[in-house]
C-alpha positions as CSV (number, residue, x, y, z in Angstrom):
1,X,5.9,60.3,-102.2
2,X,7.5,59.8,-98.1
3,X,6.9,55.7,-97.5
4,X,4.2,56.7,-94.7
5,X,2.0,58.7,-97.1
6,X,2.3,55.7,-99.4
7,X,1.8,53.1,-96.9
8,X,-1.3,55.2,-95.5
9,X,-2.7,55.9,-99.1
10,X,-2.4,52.2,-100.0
11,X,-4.3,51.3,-96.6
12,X,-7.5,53.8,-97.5
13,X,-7.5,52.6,-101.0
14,X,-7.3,48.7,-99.3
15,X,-10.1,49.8,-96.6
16,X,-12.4,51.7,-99.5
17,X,-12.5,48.3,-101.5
18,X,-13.2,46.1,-98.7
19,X,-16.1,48.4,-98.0
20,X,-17.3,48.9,-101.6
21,X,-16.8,44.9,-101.6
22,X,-19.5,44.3,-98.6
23,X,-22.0,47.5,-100.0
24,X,-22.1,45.2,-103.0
25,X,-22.7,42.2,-101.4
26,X,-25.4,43.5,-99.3
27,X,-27.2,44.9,-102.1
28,X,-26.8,41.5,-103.8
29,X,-28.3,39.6,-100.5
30,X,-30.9,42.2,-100.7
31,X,-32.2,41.7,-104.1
32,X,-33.8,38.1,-102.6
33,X,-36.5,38.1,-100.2
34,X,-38.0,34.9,-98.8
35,X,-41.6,34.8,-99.5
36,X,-42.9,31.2,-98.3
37,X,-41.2,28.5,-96.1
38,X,-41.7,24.5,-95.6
39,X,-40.3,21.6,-93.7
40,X,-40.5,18.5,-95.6
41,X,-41.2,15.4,-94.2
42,X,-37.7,13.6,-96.0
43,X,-34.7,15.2,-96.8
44,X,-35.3,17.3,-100.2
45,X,-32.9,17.4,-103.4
46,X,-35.0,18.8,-106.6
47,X,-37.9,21.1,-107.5
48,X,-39.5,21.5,-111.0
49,X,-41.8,24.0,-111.8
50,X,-44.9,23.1,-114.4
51,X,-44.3,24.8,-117.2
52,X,-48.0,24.3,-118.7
53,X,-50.6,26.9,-119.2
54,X,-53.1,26.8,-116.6
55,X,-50.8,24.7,-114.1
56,X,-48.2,27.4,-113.9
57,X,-48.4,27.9,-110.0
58,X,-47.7,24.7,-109.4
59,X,-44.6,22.8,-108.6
60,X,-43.2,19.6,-107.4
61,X,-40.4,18.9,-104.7
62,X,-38.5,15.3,-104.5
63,X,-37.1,13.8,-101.8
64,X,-34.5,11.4,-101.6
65,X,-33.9,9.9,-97.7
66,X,-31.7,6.8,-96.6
67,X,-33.0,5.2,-93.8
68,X,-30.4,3.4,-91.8
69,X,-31.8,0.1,-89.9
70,X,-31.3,-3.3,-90.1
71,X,-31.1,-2.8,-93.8
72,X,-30.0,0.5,-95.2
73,X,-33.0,1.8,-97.4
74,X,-33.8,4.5,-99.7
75,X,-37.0,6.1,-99.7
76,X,-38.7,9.2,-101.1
77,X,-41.6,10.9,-102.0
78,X,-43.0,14.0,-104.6
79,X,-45.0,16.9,-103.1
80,X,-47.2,18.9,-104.7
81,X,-47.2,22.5,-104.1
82,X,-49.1,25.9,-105.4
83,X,-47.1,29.3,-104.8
84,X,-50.7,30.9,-104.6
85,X,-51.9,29.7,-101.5
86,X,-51.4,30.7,-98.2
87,X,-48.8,28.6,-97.3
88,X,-46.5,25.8,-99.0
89,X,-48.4,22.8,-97.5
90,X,-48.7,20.3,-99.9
91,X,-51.6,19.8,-101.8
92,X,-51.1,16.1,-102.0
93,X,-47.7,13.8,-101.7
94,X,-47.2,10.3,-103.3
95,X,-44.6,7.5,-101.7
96,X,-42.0,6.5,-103.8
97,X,-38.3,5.2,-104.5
98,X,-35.9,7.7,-103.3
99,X,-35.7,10.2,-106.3
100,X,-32.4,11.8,-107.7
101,X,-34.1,14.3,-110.4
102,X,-37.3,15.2,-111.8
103,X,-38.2,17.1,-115.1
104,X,-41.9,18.2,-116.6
105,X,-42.5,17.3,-120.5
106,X,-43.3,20.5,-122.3
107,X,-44.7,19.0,-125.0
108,X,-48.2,17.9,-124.0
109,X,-50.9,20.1,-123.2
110,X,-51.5,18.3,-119.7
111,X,-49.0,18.1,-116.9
112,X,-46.6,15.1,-117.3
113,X,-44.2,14.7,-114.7
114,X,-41.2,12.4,-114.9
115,X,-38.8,11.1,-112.1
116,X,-35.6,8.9,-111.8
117,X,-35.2,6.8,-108.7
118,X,-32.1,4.8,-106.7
119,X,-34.2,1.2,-107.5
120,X,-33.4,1.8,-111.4
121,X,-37.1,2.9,-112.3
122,X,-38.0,5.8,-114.6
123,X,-41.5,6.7,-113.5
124,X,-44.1,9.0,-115.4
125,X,-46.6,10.9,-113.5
126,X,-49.9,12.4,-114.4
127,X,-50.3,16.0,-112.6
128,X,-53.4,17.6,-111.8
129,X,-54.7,20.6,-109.6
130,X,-55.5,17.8,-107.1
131,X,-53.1,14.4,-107.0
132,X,-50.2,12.8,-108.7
133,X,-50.5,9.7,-110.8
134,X,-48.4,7.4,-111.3
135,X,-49.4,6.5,-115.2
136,X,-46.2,4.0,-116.5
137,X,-42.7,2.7,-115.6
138,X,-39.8,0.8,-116.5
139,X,-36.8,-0.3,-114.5
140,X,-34.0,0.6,-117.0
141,X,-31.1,-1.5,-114.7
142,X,-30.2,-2.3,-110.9
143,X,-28.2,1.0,-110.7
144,X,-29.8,4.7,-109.2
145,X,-30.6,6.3,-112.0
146,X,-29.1,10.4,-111.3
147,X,-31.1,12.8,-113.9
148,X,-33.2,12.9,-116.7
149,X,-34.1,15.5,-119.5
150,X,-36.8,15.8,-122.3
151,X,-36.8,16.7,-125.9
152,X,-40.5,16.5,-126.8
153,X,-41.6,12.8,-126.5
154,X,-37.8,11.6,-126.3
155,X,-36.4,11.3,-122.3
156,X,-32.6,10.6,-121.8
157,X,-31.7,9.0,-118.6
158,X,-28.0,9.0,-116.9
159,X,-26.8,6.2,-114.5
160,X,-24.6,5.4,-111.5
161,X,-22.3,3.3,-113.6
162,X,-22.1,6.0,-115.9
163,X,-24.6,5.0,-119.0
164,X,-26.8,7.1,-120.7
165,X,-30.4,5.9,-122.2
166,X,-32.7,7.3,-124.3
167,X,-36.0,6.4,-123.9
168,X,-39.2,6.7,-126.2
169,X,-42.4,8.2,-124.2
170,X,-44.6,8.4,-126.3
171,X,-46.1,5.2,-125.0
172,X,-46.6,3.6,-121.6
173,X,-44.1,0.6,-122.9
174,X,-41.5,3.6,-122.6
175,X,-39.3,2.0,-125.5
176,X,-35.7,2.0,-124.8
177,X,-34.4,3.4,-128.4
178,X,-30.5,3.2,-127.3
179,X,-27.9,3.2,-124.2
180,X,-24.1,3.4,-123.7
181,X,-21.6,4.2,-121.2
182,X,-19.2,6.8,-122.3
183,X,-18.2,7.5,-118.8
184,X,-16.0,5.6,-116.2
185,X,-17.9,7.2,-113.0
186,X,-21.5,7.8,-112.2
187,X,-22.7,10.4,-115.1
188,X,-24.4,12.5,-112.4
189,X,-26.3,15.1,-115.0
190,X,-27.7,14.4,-119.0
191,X,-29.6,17.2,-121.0
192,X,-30.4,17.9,-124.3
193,X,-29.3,20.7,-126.5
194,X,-32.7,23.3,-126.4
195,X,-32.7,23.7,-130.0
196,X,-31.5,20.6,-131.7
197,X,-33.5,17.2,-130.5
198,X,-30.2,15.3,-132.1
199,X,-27.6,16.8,-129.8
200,X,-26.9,15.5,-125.9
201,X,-25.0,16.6,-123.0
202,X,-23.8,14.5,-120.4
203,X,-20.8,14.8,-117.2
204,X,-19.5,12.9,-114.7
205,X,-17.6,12.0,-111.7
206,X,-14.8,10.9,-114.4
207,X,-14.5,14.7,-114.7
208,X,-15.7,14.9,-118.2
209,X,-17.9,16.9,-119.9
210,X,-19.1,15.3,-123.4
211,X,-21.4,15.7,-126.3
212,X,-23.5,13.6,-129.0
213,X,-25.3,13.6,-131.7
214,X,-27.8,10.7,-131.3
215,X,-28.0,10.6,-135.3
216,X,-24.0,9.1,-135.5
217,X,-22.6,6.3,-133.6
218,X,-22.4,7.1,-129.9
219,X,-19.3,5.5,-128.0
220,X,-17.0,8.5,-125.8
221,X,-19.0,11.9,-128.0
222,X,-17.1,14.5,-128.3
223,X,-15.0,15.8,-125.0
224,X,-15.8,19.8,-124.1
225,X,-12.7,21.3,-123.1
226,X,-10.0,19.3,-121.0
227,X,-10.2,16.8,-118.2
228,X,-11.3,18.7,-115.4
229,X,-10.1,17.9,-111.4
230,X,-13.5,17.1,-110.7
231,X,-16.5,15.9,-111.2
232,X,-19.1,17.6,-113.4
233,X,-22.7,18.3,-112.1
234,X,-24.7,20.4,-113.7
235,X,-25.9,21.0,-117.5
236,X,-28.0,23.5,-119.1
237,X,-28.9,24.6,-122.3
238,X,-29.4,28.3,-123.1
239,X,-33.3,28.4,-124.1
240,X,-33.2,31.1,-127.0
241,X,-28.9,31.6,-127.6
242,X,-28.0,29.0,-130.3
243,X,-24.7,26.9,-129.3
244,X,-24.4,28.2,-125.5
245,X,-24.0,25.9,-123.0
246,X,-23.7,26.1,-118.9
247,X,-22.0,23.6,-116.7
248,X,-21.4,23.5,-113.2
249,X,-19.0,21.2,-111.3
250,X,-17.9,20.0,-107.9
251,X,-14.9,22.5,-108.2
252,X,-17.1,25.1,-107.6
253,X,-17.1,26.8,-111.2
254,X,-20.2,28.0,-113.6
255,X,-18.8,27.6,-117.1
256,X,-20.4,29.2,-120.2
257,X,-19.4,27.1,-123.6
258,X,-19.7,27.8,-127.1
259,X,-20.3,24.7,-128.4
260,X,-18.8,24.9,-131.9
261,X,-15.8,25.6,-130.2
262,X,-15.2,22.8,-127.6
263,X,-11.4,23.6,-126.3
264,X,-12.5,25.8,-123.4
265,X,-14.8,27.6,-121.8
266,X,-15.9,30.9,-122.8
267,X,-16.5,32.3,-119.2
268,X,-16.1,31.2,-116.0
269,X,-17.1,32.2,-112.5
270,X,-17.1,30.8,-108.8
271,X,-19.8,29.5,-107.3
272,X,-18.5,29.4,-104.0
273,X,-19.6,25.9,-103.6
274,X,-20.1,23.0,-105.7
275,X,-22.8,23.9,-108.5
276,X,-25.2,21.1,-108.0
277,X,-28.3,22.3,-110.5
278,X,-27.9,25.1,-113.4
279,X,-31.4,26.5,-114.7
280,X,-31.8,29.8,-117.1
281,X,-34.7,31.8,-116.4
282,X,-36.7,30.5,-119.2
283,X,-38.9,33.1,-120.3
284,X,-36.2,35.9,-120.8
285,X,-32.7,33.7,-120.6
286,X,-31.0,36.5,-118.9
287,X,-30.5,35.0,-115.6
288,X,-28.7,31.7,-114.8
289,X,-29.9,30.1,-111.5
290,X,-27.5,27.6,-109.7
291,X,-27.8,25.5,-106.3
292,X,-23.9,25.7,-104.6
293,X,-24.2,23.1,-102.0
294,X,-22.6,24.4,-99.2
295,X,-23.0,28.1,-100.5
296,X,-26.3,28.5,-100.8
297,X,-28.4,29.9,-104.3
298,X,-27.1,32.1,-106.4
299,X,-28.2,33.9,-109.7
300,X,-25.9,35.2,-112.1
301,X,-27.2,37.9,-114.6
302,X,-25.6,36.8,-118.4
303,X,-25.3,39.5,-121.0
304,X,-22.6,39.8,-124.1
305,X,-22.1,35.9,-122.6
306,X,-20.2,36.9,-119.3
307,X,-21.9,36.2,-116.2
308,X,-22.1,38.9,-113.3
309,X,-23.2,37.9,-109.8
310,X,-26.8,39.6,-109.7
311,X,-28.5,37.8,-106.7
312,X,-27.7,35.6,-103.9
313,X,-30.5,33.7,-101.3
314,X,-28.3,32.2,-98.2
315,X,-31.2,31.5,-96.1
316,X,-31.3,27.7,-96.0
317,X,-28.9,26.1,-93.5
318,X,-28.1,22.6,-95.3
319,X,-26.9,21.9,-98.6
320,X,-28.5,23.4,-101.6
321,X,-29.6,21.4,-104.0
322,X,-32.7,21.7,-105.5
323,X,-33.8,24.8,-107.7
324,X,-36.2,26.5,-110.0
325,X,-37.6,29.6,-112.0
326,X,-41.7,29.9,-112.1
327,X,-41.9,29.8,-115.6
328,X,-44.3,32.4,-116.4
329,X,-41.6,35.2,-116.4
330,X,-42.0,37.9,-113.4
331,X,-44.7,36.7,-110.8
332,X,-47.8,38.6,-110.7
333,X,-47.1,41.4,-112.9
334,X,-44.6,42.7,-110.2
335,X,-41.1,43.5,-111.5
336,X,-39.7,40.3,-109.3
337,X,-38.7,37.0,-111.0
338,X,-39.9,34.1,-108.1
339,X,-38.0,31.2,-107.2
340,X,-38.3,27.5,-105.0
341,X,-35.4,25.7,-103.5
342,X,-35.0,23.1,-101.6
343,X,-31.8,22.0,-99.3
344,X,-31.1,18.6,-97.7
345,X,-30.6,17.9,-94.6
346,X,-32.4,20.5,-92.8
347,X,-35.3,19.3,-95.4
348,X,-36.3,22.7,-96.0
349,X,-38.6,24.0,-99.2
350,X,-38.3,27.9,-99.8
351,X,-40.1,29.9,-102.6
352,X,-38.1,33.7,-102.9
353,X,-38.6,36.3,-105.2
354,X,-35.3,38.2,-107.2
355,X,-35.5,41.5,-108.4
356,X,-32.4,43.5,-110.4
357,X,-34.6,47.0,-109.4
358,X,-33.8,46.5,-105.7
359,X,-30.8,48.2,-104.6
């Protein structure tokens, strides 16, 4: 072939990907529509669905502000908030610590809410149609505690100095049943394995992703893969798949582990942004849901355990942070999965629906 017809063929074949590259991406903007909006009064960093019966519709948004006076201090609240009314206005708010993470119990047949906070407290709340409770607490140390998970009646906390603590709920004393510090930065996400109440996840800012089994001695667990570069973020649990784990980090990856096999990762994509918050859709497991920070939401369809970009919501304008599936599968009988996010500093609360069928 003369070099110009090859130089010219390589440039159509160059200019045909780029536009089969932005067709895609408009057709994976497309598939999220923005349903609801809301301007918090602080600076918002989680949202957690209810996963119980009746209380479905509703959700709850924390807020985490630093107030800089005289004295720098940390102050939040918790929103309450029904996707079935008119708008997102709150149904009632409660003052608070500033509050890192929040996570419902699915155990109980009523709403329990519970939420970690920078002054060391772990805080359970009662949750009705109508108000939030505050029902028990216990400061666990002076640090800010980051997240918090549930297996039944059994909470795990993770700290700034990098300890874990596991915690016994199922009275108000909220029993401290062990604690440790297998990390040398602040472990910034815990969570327990979906099907086994004995094993635990945990990463950190030391750029370690580990795992435990409460039932042995605890110490350093077992390291997932290699040292990353940075820190690690995000943890999740597959809900139905036995042994696979996600994990998101400040380098921007989603990582899909077996975890009987703990040298590396068994898929990996970009998030474009650092992948603050993992949650699987939890009433089909075929979507995974991440917050990117500066890259806004995506959602990554996972089949055969590879993940394919499916969905992607760009319409807050500050990091994104907090995220979460209604839990009742598609909303309303409609073929669309919905969603609420929250972002930062623009303090901005957003429910959006996601739907594969829109092209």
């Amino acid at each position: 072939m003369p070099e110009y017809l090859f130089v010219n063929a390589s440039w159509r074949l160059k200019e045909v990907q780029e536009h089969k590259l932005i067709l895609f991406f408009l057709i994976v903007l497309n598939r999220c529509e923005t349903l609801k909006t809301y301007q918090t009064p602080l600076t918002a960093d989680c949202v957690e669905f209810c996963p119980i019966g009746e209380y479905t519709d509703f959700f709850v948004c924390g807020n985490y502000q630093l107030e800089n006076g005289e004295k720098s201090e940390r102050i939040g609240k918790l929103s309450l908030h029904n996707v079935s009314m008119a708008s997102l206005d709150p149904i009632c708010s409660v003052d608070s610590d500033a509050i890192l993470d929040i996570k419902f119990m699915k155990s109980l047949e009523k709403p329990i809410l519970a939420s970690v906070e920078s002054s060391g407290y772990f805080r359970l709340w009662a949750v009705s149609g109508l108000e939030i409770k505050s029902i028990a607490s216990k400061q666990l140390c002076y640090d800010i505690l980051l997240s918090c998970d549930f297996y039944d009646l059994q909470s795990a906390v993770s700290t700034s100095s990098g300890a874990l603590v596991l915690l016994d709920v199922s009275t108000e004393s909220l029993a401290v049943k062990s604690s440790w510090t297998p990390h040398d930065h602040e472990a910034w996400i815990v969570a327990f394995d979906r099907k086994d109440r004995n094993i635990l996840y945990s990463g950190s800012d030391d750029c370690c992703l580990r795992m435990y089994d409460t039932r042995l001695s605890l110490g350093k667990g077992t390291l997932l893969g290699k040292k990353g570069d940075m820190g690690i973020t995000s943890i999740q649990s597959h809900p139905f798949e036995d042994y696979l784990l996600a994990s998101g980090s400040y380098d921007e990856t989603v990582k899909l582990w077996d975890t009987r096999s703990t040298r590396s990762p068994i898929e990996e994509v970009c998030a474009g942004g650092g992948a603050w918050r993992l949650k699987w859709e939890p009433k089909y497991g075929k979507h995974l849901l991440a917050a990117a920070m500066h890259n806004g939401f995506h959602i990554f369809s996972s089949q055969l355990k590879k993940l394919n970009l499916a969905g992607s919501y760009m319409k807050h304008s500050s990091l994104a942070y907090g995220c979460d599936w209604f839990r009742g599968g598609f909303f309303r009988g409609e073929n669309k999965f919905l969603v609420a996010s929250c972002s930062m500093y623009d303090k901005a609360l957003h429910t959006w629906s996601f739907s594969e069928s829109v092209c």
